[in-house]
C-alpha positions in Angstrom: -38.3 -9.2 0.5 -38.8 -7.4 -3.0 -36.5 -5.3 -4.9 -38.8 -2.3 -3.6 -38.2 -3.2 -0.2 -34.6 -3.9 -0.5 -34.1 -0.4 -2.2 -35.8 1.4 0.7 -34.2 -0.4 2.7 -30.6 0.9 1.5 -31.7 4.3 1.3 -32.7 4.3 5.1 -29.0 2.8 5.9 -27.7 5.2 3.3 -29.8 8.3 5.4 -29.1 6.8 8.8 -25.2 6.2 8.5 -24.3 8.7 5.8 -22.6 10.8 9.6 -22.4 8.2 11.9 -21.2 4.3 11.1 -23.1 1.9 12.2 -22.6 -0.3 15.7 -19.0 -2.3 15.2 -18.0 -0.5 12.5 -15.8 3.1 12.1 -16.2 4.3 8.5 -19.3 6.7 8.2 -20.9 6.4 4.8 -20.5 9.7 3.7 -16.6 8.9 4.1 -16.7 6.2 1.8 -18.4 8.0 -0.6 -15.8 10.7 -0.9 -12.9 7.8 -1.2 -14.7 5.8 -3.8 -15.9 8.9 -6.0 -12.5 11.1 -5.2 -10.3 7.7 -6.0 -12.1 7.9 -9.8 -10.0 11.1 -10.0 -6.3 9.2 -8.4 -7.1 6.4 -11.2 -7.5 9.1 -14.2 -3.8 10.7 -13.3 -3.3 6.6 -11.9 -4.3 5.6 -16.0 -2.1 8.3 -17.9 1.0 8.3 -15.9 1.4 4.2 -15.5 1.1 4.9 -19.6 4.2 6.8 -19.3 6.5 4.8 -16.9 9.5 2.7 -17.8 8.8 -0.5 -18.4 9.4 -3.5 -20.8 6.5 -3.5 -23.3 5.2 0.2 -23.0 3.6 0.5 -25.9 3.5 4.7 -25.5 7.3 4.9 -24.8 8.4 2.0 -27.3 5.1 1.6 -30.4 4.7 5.6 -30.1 7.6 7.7 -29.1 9.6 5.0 -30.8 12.3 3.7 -28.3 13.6 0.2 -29.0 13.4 -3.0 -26.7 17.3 -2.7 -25.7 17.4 1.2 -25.6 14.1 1.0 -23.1 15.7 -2.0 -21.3 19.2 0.4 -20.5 16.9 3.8 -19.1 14.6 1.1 -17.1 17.6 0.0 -15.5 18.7 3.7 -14.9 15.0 4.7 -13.4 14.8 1.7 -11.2 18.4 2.5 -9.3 17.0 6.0 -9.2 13.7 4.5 -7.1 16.1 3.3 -4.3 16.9 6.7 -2.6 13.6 8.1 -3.6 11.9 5.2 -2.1 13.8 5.1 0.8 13.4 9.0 1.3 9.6 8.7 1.0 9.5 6.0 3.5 11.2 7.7 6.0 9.0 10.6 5.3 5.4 8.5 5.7 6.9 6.9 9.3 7.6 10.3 10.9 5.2 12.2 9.5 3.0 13.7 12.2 0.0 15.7 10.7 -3.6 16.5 12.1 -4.8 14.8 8.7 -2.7 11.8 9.2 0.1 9.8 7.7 -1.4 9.2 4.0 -3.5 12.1 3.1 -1.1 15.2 3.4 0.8 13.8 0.4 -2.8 13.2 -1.8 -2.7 17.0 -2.1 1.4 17.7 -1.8 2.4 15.4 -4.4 -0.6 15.3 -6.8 0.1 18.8 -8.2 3.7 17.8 -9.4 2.4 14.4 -10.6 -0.2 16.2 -12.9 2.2 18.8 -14.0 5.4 15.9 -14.3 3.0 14.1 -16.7 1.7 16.8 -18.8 4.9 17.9 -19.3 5.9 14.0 -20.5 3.2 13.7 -22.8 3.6 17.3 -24.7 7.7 17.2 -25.2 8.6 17.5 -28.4 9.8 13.9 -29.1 9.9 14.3 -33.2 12.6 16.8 -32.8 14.9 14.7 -30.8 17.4 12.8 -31.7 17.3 8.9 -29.9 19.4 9.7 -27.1 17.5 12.9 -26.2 14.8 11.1 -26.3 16.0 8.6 -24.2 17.4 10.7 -21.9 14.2 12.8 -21.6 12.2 10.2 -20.5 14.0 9.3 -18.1 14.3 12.7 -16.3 10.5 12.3 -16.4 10.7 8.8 -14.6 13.1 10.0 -12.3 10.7 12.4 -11.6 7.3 10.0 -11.4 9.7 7.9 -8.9 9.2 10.1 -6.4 6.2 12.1 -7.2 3.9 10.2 -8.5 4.9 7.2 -7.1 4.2 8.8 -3.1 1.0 10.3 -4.9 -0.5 6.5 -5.8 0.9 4.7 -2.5 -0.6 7.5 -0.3 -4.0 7.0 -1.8 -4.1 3.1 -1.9 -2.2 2.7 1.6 -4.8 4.8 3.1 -7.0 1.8 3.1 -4.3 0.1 5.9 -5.5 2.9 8.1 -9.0 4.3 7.4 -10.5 1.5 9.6 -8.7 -1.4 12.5 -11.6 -3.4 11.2 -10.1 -6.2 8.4 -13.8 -6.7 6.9 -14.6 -3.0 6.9 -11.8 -2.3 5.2 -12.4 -5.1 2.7 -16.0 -4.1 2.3 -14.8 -0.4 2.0 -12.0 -1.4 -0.3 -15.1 -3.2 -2.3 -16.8 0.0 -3.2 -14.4 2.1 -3.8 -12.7 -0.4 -6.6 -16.6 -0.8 -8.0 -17.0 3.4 -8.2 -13.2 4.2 -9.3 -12.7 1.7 -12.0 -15.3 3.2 -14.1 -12.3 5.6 -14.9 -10.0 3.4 -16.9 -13.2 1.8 -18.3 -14.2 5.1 -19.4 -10.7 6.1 -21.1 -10.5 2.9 -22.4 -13.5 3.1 -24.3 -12.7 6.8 -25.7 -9.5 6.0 -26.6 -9.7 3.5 -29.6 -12.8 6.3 -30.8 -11.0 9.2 -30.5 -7.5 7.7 -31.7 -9.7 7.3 -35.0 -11.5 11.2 -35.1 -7.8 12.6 -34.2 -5.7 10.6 -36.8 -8.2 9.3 -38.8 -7.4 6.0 -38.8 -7.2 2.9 -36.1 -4.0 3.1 -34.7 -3.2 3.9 -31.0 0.5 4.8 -31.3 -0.2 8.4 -32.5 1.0 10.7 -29.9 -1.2 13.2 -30.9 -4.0 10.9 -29.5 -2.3 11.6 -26.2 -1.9 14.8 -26.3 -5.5 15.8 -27.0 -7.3 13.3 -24.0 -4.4 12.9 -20.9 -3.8 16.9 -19.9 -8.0 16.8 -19.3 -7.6 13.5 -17.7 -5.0 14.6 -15.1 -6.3 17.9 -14.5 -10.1 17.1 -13.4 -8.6 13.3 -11.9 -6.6 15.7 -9.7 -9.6 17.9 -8.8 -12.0 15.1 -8.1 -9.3 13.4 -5.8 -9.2 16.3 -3.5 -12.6 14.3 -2.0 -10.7 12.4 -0.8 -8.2 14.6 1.1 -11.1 16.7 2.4 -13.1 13.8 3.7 -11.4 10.8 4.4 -9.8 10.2 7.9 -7.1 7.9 9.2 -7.8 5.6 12.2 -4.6 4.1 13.5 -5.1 2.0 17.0 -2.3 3.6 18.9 -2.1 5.4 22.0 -2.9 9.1 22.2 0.5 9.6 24.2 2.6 8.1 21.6 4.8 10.3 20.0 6.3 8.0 16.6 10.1 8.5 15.9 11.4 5.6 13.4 14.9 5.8 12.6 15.0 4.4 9.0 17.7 1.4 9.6 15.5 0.3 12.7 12.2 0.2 10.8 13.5 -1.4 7.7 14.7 -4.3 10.5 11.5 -4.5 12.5 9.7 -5.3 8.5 12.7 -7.8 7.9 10.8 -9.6 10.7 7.7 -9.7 9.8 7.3 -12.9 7.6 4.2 -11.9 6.0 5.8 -9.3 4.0 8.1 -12.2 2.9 5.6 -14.5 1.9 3.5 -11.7 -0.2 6.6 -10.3 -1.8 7.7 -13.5 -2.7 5.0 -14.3 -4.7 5.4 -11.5 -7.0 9.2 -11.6 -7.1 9.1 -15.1 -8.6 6.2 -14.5 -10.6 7.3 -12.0 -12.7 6.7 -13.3 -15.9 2.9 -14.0 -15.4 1.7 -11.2 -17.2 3.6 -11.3 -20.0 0.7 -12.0 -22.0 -0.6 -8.4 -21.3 0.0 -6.8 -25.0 -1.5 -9.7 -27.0 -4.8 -7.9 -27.2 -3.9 -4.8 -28.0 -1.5 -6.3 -30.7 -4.1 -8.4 -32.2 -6.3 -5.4 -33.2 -3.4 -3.1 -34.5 -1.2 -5.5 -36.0 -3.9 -8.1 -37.5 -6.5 -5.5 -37.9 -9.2 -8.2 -37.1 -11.8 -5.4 -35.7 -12.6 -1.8 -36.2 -12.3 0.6 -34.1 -15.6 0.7 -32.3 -15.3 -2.9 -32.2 -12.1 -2.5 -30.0 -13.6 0.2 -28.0 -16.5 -2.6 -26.9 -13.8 -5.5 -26.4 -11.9 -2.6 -24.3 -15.3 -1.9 -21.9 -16.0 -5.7 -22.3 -12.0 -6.5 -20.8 -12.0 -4.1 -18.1 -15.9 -4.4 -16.8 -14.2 -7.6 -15.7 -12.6 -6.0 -12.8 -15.9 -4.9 -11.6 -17.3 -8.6 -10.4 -15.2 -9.2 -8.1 -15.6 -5.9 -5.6 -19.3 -7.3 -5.6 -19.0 -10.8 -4.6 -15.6 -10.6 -3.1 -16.7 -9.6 -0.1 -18.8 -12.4 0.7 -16.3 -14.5 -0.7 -13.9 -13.8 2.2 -16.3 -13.9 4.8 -17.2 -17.9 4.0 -13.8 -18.9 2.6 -10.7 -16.9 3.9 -8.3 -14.8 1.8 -5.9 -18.0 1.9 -8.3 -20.2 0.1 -9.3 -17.6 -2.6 -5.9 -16.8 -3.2 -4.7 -20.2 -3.7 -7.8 -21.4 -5.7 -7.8 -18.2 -8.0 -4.3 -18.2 -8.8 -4.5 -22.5 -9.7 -7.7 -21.1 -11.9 -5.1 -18.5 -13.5 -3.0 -21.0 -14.9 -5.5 -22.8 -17.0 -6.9 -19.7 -17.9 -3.9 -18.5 -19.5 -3.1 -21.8 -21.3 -6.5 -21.7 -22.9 -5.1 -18.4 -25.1 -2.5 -21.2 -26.9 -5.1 -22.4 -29.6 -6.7 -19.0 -29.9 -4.3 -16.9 -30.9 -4.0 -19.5 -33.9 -7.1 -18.1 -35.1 -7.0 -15.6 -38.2 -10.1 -13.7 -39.0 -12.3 -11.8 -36.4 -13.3 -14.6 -34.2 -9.8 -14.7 -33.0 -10.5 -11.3 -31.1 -13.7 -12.4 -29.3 -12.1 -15.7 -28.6 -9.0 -14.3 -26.7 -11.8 -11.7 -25.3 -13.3 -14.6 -23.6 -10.5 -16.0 -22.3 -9.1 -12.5 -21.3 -12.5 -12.2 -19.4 -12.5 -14.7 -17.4 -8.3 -14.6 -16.4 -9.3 -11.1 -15.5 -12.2 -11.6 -13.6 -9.8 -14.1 -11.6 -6.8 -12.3 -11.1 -9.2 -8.9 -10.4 -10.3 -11.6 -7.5 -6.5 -11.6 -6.1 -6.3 -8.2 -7.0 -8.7 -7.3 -4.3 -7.4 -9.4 -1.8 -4.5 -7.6 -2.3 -4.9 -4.6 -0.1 -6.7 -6.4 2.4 -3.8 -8.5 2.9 -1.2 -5.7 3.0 -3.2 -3.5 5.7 -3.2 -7.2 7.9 0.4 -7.6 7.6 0.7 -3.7 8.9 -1.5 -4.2 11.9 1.0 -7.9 12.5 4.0 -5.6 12.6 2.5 -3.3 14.7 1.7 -6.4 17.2 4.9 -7.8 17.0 7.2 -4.3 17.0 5.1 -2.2 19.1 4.9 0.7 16.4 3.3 1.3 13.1 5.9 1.9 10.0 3.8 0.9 7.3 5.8 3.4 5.0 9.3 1.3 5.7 7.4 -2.1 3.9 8.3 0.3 0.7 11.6 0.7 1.8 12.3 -2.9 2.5 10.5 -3.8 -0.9 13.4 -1.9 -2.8 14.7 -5.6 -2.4 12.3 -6.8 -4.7 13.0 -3.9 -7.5 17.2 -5.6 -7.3 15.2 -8.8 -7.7 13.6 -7.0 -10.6 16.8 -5.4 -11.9 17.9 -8.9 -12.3 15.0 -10.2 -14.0 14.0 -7.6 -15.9 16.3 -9.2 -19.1 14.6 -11.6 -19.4 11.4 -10.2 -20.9 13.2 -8.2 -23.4 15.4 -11.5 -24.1 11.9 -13.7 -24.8 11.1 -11.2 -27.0 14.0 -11.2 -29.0 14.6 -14.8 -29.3 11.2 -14.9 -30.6 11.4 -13.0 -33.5 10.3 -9.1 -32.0 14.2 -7.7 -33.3 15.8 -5.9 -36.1 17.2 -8.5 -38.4 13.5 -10.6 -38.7 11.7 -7.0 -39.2 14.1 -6.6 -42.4 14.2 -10.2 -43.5 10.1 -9.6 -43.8 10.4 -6.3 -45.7 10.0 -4.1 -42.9 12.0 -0.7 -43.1 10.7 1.6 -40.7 13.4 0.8 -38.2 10.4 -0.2 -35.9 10.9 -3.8 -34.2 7.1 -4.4 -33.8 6.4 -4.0 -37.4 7.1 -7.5 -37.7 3.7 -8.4 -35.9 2.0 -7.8 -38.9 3.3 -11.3 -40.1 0.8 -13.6 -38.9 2.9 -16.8 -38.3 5.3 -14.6 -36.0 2.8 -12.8 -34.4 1.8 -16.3 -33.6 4.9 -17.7 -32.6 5.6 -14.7 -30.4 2.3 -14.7 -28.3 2.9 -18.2 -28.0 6.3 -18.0 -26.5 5.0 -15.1 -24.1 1.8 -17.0 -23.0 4.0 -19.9 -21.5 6.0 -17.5 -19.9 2.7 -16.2 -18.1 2.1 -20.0 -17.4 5.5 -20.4 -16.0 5.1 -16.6 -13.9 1.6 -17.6 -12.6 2.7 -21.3 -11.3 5.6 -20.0 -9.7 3.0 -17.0 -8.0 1.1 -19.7 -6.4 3.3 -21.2 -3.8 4.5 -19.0 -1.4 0.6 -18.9 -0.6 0.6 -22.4 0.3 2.5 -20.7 3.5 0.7 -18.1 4.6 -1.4 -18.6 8.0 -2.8 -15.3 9.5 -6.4 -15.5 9.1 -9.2 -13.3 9.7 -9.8 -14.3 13.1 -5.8 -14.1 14.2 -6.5 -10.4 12.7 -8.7 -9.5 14.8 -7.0 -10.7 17.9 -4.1 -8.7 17.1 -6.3 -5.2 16.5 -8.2 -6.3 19.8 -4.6 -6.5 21.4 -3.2 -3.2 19.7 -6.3 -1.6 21.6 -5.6 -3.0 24.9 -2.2 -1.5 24.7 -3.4 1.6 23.7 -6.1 2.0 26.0 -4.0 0.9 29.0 -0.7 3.0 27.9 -2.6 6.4 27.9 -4.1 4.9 31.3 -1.2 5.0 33.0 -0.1 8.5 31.0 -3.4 9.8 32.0 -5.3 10.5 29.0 -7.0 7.8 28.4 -11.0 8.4 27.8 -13.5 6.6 29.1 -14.9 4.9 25.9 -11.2 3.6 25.2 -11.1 2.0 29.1 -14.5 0.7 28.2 -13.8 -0.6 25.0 -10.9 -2.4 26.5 -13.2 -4.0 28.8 -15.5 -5.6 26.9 -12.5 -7.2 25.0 -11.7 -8.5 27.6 -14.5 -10.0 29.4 -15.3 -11.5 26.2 -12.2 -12.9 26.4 -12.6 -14.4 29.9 -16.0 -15.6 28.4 -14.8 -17.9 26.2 -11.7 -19.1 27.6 -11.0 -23.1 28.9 -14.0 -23.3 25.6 -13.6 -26.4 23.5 -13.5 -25.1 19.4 -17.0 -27.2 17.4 -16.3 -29.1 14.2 -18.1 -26.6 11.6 -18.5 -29.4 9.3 -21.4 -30.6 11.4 -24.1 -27.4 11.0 -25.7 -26.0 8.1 -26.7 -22.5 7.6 -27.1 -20.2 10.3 -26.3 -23.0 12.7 -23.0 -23.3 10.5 -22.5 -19.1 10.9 -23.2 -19.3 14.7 -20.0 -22.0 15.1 -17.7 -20.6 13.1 -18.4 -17.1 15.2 -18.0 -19.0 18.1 -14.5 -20.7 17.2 -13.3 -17.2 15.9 -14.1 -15.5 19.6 -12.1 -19.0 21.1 -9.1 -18.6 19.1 -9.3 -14.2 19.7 -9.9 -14.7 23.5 -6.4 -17.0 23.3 -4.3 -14.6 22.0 -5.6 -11.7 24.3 -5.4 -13.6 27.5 -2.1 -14.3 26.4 -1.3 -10.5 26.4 -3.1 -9.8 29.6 -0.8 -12.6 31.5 2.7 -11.7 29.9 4.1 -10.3 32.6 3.3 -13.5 34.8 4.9 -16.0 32.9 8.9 -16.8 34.1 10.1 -15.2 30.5 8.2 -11.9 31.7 9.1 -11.9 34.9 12.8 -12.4 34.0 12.4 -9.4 31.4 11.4 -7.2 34.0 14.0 -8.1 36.1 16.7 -7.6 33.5 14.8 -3.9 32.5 14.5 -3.0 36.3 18.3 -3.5 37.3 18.9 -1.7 33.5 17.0 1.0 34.6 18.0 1.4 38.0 21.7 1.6 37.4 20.5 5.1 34.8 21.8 6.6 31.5 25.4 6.8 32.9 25.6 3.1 33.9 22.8 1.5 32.3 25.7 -0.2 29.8 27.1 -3.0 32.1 23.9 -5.1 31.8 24.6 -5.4 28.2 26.0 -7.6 26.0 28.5 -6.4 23.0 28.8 -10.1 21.2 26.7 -10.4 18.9 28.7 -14.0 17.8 28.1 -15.3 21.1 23.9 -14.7 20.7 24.3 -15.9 17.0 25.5 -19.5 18.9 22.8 -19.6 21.0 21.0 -22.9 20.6 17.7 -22.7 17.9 16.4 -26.4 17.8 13.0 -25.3 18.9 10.5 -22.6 18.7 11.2 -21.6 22.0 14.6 -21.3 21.6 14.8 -19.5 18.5 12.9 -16.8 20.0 15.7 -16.5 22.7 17.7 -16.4 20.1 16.5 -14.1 17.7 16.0 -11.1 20.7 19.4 -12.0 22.2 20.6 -11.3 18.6 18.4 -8.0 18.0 19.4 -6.7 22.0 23.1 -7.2 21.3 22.6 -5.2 18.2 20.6 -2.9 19.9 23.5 -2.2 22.3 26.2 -2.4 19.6 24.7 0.7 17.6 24.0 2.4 21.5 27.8 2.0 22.2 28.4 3.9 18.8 25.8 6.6 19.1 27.2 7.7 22.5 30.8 7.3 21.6 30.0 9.5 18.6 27.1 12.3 19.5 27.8 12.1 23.4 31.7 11.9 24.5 31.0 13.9 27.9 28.0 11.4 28.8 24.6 10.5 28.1 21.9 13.0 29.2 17.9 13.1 28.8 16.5 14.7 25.9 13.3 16.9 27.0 10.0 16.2 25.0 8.7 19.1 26.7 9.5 21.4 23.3 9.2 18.9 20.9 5.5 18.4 22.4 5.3 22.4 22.6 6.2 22.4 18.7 3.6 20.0 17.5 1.3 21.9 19.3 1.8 25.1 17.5 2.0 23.3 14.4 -1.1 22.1 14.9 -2.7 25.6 16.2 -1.0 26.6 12.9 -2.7 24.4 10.8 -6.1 24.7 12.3 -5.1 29.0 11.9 -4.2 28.9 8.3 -7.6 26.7 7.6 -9.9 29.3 9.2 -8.0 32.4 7.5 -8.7 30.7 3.7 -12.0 29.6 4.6 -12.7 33.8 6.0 -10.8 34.5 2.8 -13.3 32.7 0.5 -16.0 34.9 2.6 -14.2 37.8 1.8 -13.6 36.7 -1.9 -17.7 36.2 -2.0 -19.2 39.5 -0.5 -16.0 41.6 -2.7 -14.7 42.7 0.4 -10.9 43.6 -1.0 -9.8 45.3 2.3 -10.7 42.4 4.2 -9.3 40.4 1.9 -5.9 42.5 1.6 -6.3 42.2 5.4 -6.2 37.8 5.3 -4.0 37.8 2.4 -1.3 39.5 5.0 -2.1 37.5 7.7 -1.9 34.2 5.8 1.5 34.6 4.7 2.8 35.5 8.1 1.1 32.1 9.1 2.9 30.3 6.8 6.1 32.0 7.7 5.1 31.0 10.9 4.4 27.5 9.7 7.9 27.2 8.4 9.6 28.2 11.0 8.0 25.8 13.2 8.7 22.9 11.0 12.0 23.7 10.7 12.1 23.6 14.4 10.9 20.5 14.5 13.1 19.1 11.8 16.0 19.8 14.1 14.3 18.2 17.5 13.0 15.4 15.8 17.0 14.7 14.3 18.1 15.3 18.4 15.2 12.9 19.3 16.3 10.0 16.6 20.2 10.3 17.6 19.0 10.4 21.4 16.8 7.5 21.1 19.2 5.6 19.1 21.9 6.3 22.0 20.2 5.8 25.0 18.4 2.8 23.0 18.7 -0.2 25.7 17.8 2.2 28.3 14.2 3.4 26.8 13.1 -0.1 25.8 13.7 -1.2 29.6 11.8 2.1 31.1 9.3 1.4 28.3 9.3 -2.7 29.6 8.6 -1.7 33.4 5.7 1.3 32.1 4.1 -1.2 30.0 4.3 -3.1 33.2 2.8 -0.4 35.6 0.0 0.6 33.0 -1.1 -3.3 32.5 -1.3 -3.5 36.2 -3.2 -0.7 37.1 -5.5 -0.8 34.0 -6.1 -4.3 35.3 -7.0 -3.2 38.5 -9.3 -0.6 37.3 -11.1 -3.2 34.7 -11.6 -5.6 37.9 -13.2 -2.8 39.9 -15.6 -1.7 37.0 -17.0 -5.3 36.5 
């Protein structure tokens, strides 16, 4: 096929799935066009704000507005305890939120316009009229600020990847063209920037705020006006059932993540890793210290250094499909290493060759770690879907919560950047022993042997950071084909809970059914050694072993309740739920030291272990919920309004849509009476709108302290429905064959 044919034949996929996705997959094309072109306008305000957030190195906040290593080092301290509520508050928020566009994409539009307005305001203070300590303190009001704004603004946008598709490679794929389309922005800035640093100040330096000024309030503004594509376009697609209504109390979410031993393993690699990038300012210190280029030189190393995050969202893809995110991780980050030491002898270099050299090596570490990079939210949305397998609900917003751990874990390494820097020359008394009077540390980078000595130092850090990244990899198992046996479970359960609630539709029955009858089709089937085909032959057996290993875990599901540990949980829920909410509490135990001594030599028995030890605290905090909110005596809470209220939120939202959309109309043909007419109605809709939420702000709190009371109780009537649905879903499946 020639290039001619190939092109036509895109455009015809292009034309024929721009509505519609194709068979398999869930993601029109037309979809991932709006995510990939709006998210060009989340990494312009993505590009100026990480430019203005506390951290060790910032060249804005330390080389330009001029705040020292050790002051920085106090208000970074100060920022990241003010993250923990603010993280925690924004989790809580994402879990519960219940919102016709979704979980993610309500806060693309809510907290977009104070991240814009939070970081023009940053960028145009008046930091030459303060004193240090006001400018200290400034910037960290705006930090505390970015915590929460900004910070829900960028994890709503790249989390909505975990839930635009249940497919792993569809999202991966998806994931691939958006990263190829919106990295052209921080190419594009980063090419600018060096040109018009030189037209503004009229010389080569970047550490002129005026350069700031001038090219980040355009940035932000049309970023935040091309993101809106995304909001407008974009939907979420989270396998769960129809009839669910999600209420996550914040302590039990962030223990259902303490569980899941993915997270672990993931966050584990960064925690101990931290160091790896410490090499990150050498370039830029190299052509404004050394002055071993010009200024459009820099602007072409620049394009040259960030094109190499492009490669990989093209052959990534691919990648994963023949090797496994495992095996690129492990091999990419062992690459990384030597990569990194190869900048030793370079940065030894004077003259200009020194520039390309480290370009080179810069190239090709990037191109590698832009490889992990993209594996990186592919791996997050698959731990998601594994703690919605092994919890039963989807709290993907917690996994921030419980990652506050790693900002302590950061709080208590964080020194030790600033301390490498020091020790290595980057302080006060070698800037004056050198002549240096500006009072500015990193003047003494202009001395070639310590500018030397420094990077050195701070490229074996990297090489320490990116050795120490590698090995919780070594550990992690859930591959692509364990993936998409859990999604093909989460559908079963969704599909046979709105069964038995009675809105189940016939494509989610159906769908359900040919899970399973593939799964019958390949169970008792012997896995093939891959090794011995080649090509398509080679394609067909790994396929086949996939669908073995899928139908294993789904039989398993479908059987559960047959096996004597199901059977003796339905037996323990049943006399549980027969004795009601007034006596439901003598079947539980209150100990949690006697489950904690519950034998844990094998697998088997650590699982006994571990839910005797998470009932008994289940029961503990029931005991103190009903002592506490209900003296006189449990009794039911009724959905019935809560259900009624999300209704007419919804009816609200769908109201207040069509009135701006007449309004535009109106705005259009000059009709002002009309318009006058809308304008009135609108507001009462959003009086209406707030009185409904505040509605549901109070039910939603009964729910939560109801749900927490009566907590043993729901999880056995929710044991014997799972029960009932299974069973009569089964029964229907059978009859349909």
């Amino acid at each position: 096929m020639n290039l001619i044919d190939k092109v036509k034949g895109l455009l015809h996929s292009l034309k024929k799935y721009w509505r519609n996705p194709p068979e398999g997959r869930f993601v029109p094309f037309r979809e991932i066009a709006s995510i990939a072109v709006g998210g060009m306008g989340v990494k312009f305000i993505v590009y100026c704000v990480s430019n203005m957030i506390i951290s060790i190195g910032n060249v804005l906040i330390g080389n330009t507005i001029g705040i020292k290593p050790s002051a920085m080092y106090v208000i970074y301290i100060i920022s990241i305890l003010s993250g923990f509520p603010l993280t925690a508050l924004r989790a809580n928020m994402i879990d519960n939120t219940r919102s016709m566009k979704g979980k993610y994409l309500p806060y693309i539009l809510k907290m977009g316009i104070p991240s814009v307005l939070l970081g023009i305001g940053f960028i145009w203070a008046p930091y030459e009229q303060m004193s240090m300590a006001v400018k200290c303190a400034t910037v960290l009001l705006f930090n505390i600020g970015f915590q929460f704004f900004y910070n829900f603004y960028n994890d709503a946008y790249e989390s909505l990847i975990n839930v635009v598709s249940p497919n792993t490679i569809e999202r991966t794929d998806i994931y691939a063209v958006r990263s190829v389309i919106e990295n052209f922005s921080p190419s594009i800035a980063g090419i600018f920037l060096p040109i018009a640093a030189r037209i503004i100040t009229g010389n080569n330096t970047l550490y002129d705020l005026r350069v700031y000024r001038v090219l980040f309030p355009p940035m932000l503004i049309v970023g935040f006006a091309v993101s809106m594509l995304v909001y407008v376009n974009a939907n979420e697609r989270i396998v769960q059932p129809k009839s669910r209504i999600i209420q996550v109390r914040f302590a039990d979410a962030f223990r259902a993540v303490a569980r899941n031993k993915y997270f672990w393993i993931i966050s584990l690699a960064g925690w101990i890793g931290f160091l790896e990038g410490s090499f990150a300012q050498i370039l830029g210190w190299m052509y404004n210290y050394q002055k071993v280029c010009s200024a459009g030189q820099y602007s072409l190393i620049t394009a040259i250094y960030g094109n190499a995050s492009l490669w990989p969202n093209l052959f990534g893809p691919a990648l994963i499909r023949k090797y496994g995110k495992k095996k690129i991780l492990i091999i990419s980050n062992l690459l990384n290493i030597f990569l990194i030491a190869l900048m030793i002898p370079v940065i030894r270099i004077q003259g200009p060759s020194a520039i390309w050299l480290l370009l080179a090596c810069l190239f090709a570490n990037g191109l590698i770690t832009a490889l992990g990079h993209f594996i990186g939210p592919s791996l997050n949305a698959d731990i998601r879907d594994y703690q919605q397998y092994i919890t039963g609900e989807r709290i993907d917003g917690m996994f921030a919560a419980v990652g506050l751990i790693g900002n302590v874990i950061t709080l208590a390494t964080s020194s030790v950047l600033p301390a490498i820097y020091e020790k290595a020359g980057l302080n006060e008394t070698t800037a004056a022993a050198l002549g240096f009077t500006s009072g500015n540390v990193y003047d003494v980078l202009y001395n070639h042997t310590y500018f030397t000595h420094i990077c050195t130092v701070l490229i074996v850090a990297s090489i320490v950071g990116a050795t120490l990244n590698v090995i919780p990899f070594f550990f992690y198992n859930l591959s692509e084909a364990k993936q998409k046996a859990m999604v093909n479970v989460l559908r079963i359960r969704a599909a046979f809970e709105d069964y038995g609630n009675g809105t189940v539709d016939e494509s989610g029955l159906s769908e359900a059914l040919e899970i399973i009858k593939e799964a019958e089709e390949y169970s008792g089937t012997e896995p093939v050694n891959e090794s011995h085909f080649k090509g398509k032959e080679r394609k067909a057996a790994r396929e086949k072993n996939e669908k073995i290993e899928i139908s294993s875990l789904v039989l398993a599901e479908l059987g559960k309740f047959d096996t004597p540990e199901g059977i003796a949980a339905l037996q323990r829920a049943q006399a549980i739920y027969d004795s009601g909410l007034e006596g439901f509490d003598k079947h539980l135990s209150y100990d949690i030291g006697a489950a904690k001594a519950l034998p844990k030599s094998t697998p088997e028995e650590k699982k006994i272990r571990a839910d005797a030890v998470r009932e008994t605290r289940e029961a503990v905090l029931s005991l103190k919920a009903r002592k506490k909110y209900y003296p006189g005596g449990l009794t039911e809470f009724d959905m019935s309004q809560l259900n009624d209220l999300f209704e007419k939120r919804d009816a609200n939202d769908i109201a207040i849509a069509e009135t701006l959309g007449k309004m535009k109309d109106a705005r259009t043909s000059k009709n002002s009476a009309e318009l006058a007419g809308l304008k009135s109605a609108l507001a009462g809709l959003r009086t209406e709108k707030k009185n409904i939420d505040t509605l549901i702000k109070k039910n939603t709190t009964d729910y939560s302290i109801y749900t927490r009371a009566a907590k043993p109780y729901l999880n056995a009537k929710k044991l014997l429905d799972e029960s009932r649905n299974y069973a009569k879903a089964i029964e229907s499946v059978n009859s349909m064959k």
